[in-house]
N, C-alpha and C positions, 0 to 999 in steps of 0.2 A: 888590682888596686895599686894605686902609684904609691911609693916611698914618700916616705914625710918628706928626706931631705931633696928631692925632687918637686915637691910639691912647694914647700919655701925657697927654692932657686927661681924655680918661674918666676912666684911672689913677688919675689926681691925684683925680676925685671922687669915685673909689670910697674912695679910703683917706679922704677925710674923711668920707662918712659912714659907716664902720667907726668912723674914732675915735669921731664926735659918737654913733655907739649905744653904746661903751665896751666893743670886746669885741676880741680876739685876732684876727688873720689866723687863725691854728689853727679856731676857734670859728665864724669868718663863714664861711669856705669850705669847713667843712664843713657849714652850715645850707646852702648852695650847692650842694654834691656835689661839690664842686671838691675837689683837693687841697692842703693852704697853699701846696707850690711853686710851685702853677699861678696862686694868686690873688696872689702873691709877683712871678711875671710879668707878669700884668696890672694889679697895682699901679704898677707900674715903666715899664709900656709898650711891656715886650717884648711885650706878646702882646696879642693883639685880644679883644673879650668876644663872645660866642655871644648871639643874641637869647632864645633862655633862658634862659641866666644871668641876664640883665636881667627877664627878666617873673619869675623865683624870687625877686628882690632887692624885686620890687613887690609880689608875694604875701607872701612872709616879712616882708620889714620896711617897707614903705608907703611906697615910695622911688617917686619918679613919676620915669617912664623918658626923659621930656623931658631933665630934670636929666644923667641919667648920660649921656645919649646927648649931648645939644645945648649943655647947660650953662645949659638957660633956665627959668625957673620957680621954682619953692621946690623943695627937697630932699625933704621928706616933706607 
């Protein structure tokens, strides 16, 4: 099981690059297949992210998975 405080770091960079692409929790997480409540959770860090979620976020938006996973590298 992942660490909370692992679980809200992702979180934290997933909502910023939502904001910095400029679109809706509604809009990201359904280019995701997620539901908003769900990306609504793992925004916040109640919920853990699925390593597909992450490689959909690399295909669809050009996010390098180091970033959302580690926190290291550039964002896209």
């Amino acid at each position: 099981m992942e660490d909370k405080e692992e679980c809200r770091e992702m979180g934290e960079r997933i909502k910023q690059l939502r904001k910095q692409l400029g679109i809706s929790q509604d809009e990201f997480a359904t280019k995701l297949g997620l539901k908003q409540r769900t990306l609504s959770y793992i925004e916040s860090g109640d919920r853990g992210i699925l390593c597909s979620v992450v490689k959909k976020m690399h295909k669809e938006f050009g996010v390098n998975p180091e970033w959302i996973i580690f926190g290291k590298g550039e964002m896209l």
